[in-house]
C-alpha angles and dihedrals in degrees: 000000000000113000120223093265096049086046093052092050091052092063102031096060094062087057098037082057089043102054087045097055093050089059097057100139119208120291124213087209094032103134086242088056095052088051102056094039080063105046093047087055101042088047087052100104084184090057107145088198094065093039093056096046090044096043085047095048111125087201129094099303087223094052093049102048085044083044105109109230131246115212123190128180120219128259096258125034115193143219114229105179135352130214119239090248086053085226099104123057136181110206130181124190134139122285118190130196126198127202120173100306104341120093108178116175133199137173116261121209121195147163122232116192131191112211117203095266086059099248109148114225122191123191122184129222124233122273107245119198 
């Protein structure tokens, strides 16, 4: 037989992990993070990155700008300020693209935001060369 206290502690523990998973805040390394980060950059059709690697490519010039691109995030993203309210973060970390025979590589730098409702928003910084 469970006594009062053990009871207690039974339903309160699926609540305790639930309120704390309601309050995740953003991550600059969090694995939607790393997806949107991607997907801003790869729908960038300005993107300097990709002009340089395509511009530096040794291979067939008409091969490499029809090449599709491979882009890869670093191992470690990281936070690089955080605002009071810990919903807004600005991250930094490298981002590579590879083209043929060509990888060029440049740090990223990026803001993810967490609105009220929880939805997480990235937006990317221009490149500056």
């Amino acid at each position: 037989m469970l006594s009062c206290r053990h009871r207690l502690l039974v339903w309160c523990f699926p609540l305790l992990i639930f309120s704390f998973g309601c309050s995740a805040q953003p991550e600059c390394d969090s694995i939607e993070t790393r997806k949107a980060v991607l997907q801003f950059i790869s729908d960038d059709r300005n993107n300097p990155l990709l002009d340089y690697a395509t511009r530096t490519s040794t291979a067939n010039k008409d091969s490499a700008e029809s090449a599709k691109p491979l882009y890869q995030l670093g191992q470690r993203m990281v936070t690089t300020s955080t605002s009071k309210d810990k919903l807004t973060l600005k991250c930094s970390g490298p981002l590579s693209v590879a083209v043929n025979d060509l990888k060029a590589t440049k740090e990223v730098n990026f803001t993810v935001q967490q609105s009220p409702d929880g939805k997480i928003s990235v937006s990317v910084d221009p490149f500056q060369f």
